[in-house]
C-alpha positions as CSV (number, residue, x, y, z in Angstrom):
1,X,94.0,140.7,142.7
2,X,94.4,139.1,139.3
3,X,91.4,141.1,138.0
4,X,92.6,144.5,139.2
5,X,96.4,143.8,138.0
6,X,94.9,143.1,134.8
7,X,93.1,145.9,134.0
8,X,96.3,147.9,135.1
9,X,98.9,146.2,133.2
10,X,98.9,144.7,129.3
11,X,101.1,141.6,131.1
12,X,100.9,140.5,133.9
13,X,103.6,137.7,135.5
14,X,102.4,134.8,137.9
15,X,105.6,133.1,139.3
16,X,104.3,129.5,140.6
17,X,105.5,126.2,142.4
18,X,106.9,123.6,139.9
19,X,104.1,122.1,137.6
20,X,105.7,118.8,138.0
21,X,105.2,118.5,141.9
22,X,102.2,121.1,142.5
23,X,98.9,121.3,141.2
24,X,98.3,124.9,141.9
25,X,100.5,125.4,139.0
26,X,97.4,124.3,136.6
27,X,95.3,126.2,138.8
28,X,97.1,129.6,137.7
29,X,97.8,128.2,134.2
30,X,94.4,128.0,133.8
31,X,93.4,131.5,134.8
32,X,96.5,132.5,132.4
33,X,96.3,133.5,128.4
34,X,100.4,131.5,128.4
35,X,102.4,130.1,130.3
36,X,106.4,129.8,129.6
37,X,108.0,126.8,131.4
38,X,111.1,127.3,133.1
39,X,113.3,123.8,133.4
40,X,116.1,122.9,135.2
41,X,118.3,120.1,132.8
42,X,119.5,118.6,135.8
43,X,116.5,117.8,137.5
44,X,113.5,117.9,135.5
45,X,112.8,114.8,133.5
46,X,111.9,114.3,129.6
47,X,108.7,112.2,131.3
48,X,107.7,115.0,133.7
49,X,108.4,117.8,131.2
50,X,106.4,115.5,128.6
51,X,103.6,115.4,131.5
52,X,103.3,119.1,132.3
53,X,103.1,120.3,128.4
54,X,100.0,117.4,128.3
55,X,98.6,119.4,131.2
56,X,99.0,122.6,130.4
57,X,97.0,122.0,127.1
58,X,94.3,120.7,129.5
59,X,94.0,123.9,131.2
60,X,93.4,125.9,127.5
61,X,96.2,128.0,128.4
62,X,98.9,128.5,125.3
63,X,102.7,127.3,126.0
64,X,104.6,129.7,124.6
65,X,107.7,127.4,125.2
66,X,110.4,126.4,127.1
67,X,114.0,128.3,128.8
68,X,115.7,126.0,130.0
69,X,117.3,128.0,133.1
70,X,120.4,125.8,135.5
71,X,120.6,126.8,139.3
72,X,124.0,126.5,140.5
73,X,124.9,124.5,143.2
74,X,125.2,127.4,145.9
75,X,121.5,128.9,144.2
76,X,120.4,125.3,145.3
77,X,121.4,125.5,148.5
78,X,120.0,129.0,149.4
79,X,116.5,127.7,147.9
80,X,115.5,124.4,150.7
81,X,112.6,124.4,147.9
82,X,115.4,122.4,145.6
83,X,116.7,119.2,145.7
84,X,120.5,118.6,145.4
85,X,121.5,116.2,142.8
């Protein structure tokens, strides 16, 4: 699907787990040219974001950088994928 999508599109978008709990994230990172972070102030942590930017170079994939993006509390609830803090 990957192969086909890119030979159809100049970009293509792969929306994934967060890096900081799930590996597949590198997986797809490292089938990617970039990868943009999204991060959430209130939950993600200097130490993890510091961890997932180590990784990332791992995978040989380029950051591009960083948005840093704030669900609000009624987004969190909707989402049982977030945590409340």
């Amino acid at each position: 699907m990957l192969t086909d999508s890119r030979r159809r599109a100049q970009f293509v978008i792969i929306e994934g787990e967060p890096a900081a709990t799930d590996a597949q994230a590198y997986i797809l990172t490292g089938l990617s040219d970039a990868a943009l972070l999204i991060v959430d102030p209130q939950v993600t942590t200097r130490v993890d974001l510091d961890e997932v930017v180590d990784q990332i170079s791992v995978t040989g994939s380029e950051l591009l950088g960083a948005v840093m993006w704030r669900l609000t509390r009624k987004q969190r609830q909707l989402d049982p994928g977030t945590e409340e803090s």
